[in-house]
C-alpha positions in Angstrom: 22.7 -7.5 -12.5 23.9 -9.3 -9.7 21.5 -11.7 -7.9 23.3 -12.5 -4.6 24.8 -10.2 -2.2 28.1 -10.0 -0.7 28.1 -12.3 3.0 27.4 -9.3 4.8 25.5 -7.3 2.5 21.5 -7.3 1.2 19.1 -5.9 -1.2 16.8 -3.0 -0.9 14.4 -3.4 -4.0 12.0 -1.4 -5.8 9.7 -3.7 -7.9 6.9 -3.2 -10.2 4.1 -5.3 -11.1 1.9 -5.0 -14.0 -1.1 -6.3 -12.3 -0.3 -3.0 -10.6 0.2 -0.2 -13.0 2.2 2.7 -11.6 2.8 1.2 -7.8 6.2 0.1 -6.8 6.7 -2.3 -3.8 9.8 -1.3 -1.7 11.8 -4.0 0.3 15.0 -5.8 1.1 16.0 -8.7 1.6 19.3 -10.3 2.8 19.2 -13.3 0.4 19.3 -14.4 -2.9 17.2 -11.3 -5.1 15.3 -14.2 -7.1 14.5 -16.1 -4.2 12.3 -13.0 -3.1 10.9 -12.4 -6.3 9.8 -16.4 -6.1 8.0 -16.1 -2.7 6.4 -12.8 -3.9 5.2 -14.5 -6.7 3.7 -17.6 -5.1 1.4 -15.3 -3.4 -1.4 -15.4 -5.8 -0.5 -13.0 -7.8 -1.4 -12.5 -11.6 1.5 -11.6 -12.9 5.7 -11.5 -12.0 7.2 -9.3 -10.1 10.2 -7.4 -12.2 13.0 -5.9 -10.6 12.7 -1.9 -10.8 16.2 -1.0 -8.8 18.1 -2.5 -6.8 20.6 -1.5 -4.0 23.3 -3.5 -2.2 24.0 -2.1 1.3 25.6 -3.9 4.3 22.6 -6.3 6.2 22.7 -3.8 9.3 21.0 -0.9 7.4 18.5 -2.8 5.7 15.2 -2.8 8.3 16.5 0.9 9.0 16.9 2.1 5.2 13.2 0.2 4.8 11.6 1.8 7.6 13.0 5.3 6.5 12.4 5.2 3.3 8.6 4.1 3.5 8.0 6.9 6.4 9.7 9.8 3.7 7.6 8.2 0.6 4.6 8.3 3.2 4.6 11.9 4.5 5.0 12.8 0.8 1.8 11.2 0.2 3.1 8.4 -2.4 2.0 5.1 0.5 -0.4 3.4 -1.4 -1.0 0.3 0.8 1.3 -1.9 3.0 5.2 -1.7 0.9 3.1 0.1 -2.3 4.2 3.9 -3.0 3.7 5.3 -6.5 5.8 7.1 -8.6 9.3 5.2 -9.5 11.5 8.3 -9.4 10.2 9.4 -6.1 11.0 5.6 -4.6 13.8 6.0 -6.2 15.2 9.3 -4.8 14.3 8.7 -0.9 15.7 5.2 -0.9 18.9 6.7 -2.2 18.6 9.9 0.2 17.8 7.1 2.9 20.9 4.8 2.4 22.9 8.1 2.2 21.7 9.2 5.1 22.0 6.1 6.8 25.4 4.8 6.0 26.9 7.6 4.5 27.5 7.1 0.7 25.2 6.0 -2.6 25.8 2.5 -3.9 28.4 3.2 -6.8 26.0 2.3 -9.7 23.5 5.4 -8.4 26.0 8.3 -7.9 25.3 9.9 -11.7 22.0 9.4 -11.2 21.6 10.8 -7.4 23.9 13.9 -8.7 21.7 14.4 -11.5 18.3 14.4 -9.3 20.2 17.2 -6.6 20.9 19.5 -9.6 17.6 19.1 -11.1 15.9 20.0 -7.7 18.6 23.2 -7.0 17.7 24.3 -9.6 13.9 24.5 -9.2 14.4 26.0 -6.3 16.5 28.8 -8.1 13.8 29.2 -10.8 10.8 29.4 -8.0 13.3 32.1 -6.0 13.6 34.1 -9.4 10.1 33.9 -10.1 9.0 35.1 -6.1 11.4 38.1 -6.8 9.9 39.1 -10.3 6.7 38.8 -8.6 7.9 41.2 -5.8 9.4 43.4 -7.9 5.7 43.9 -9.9 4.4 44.5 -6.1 2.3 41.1 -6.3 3.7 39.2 -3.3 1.4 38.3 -0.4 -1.8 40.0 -2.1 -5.0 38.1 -3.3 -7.7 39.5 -4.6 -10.1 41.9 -2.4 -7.6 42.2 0.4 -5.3 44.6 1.7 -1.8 44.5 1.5 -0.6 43.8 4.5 3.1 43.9 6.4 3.4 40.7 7.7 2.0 37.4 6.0 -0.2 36.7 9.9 -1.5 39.8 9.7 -3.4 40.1 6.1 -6.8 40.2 6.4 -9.1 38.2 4.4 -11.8 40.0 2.3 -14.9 39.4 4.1 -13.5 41.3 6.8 -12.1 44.0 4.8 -15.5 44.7 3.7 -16.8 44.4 7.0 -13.8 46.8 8.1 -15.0 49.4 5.3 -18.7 49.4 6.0 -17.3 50.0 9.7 -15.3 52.8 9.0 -17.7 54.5 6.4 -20.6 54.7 9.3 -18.3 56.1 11.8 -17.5 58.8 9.3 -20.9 59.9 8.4 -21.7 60.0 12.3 
């Protein structure tokens, strides 16, 4: 693994700490990788910091790709605390989504891997479309129990009121 960037590259990291089971701090820096892990280690912490990924992109992406990638792991609901998400794969995936997005490619060592994670979601999106149709074709899409079937997902009508609606019409009837 390569410790120092390129002059006008830097690190974005994903590190994991054991004094910290299943949170991952994500970072960069423009230096040195183990000068960051020192000064993150000075900082009373039990244990070392251990190097989780890391991704070398040119030093003008790196606040951006940070930023980014913190806001995406945080409206998924993985922010733990200040830099602390959970779930490595997850960290994993938006930082690489971010740098694409970003600069416009994957760092070389994370193409298989990025690949790998697109088909793998395509094609739970094809399995959840193929189980939506068999659930259509049984006549079991947008029903739940004690309401009627409705046209339009805004206009079902929730049960309560159904049975109001019933009681309604049964009193006009006798009337």
């Amino acid at each position: 693994m390569k410790n120092t960037p390129d002059i006008d590259n830097g690190f974005i990291y994903i590190l994991s700490n054991s004094s910290f089971p299943s949170l991952f701090k994500v970072g960069y820096t423009a230096n040195d990788i183990r000068l960051r892990l020192t000064d993150l280690n000075s900082t009373g912490v039990p244990d070392k910091f251990k190097i989780e990924c890391l991704f070398e992109i040119p030093k003008k992406y790196l606040r951006g790709v940070e930023a980014t990638a913190h806001e995406r792991l945080f409206l998924k609901k993985l922010h733990h605390s200040k830099e602390f998400f959970n779930n490595l794969e997850e960290c994993k995936y938006e930082v690489l989504e971010t740098i694409k997005d970003l600069t416009g490619k994957i760092p070389d060592d994370y193409i298989k891997e990025y690949k790998a994670r697109e088909t793998k979601i395509e094609l739970e999106k094809v399995k959840r479309y193929e189980e939506e149709k068999e659930r259509e074709g049984r006549g079991r899409v947008g029903r739940r129990r004690g309401s009627q079937r409705a046209s339009a997902p805004s206009e079902r009508v929730p049960k309560k009121r159904v049975e109001k609606l019933q009681v309604e019409v049964r009193v006009d009837q006798t009337q």
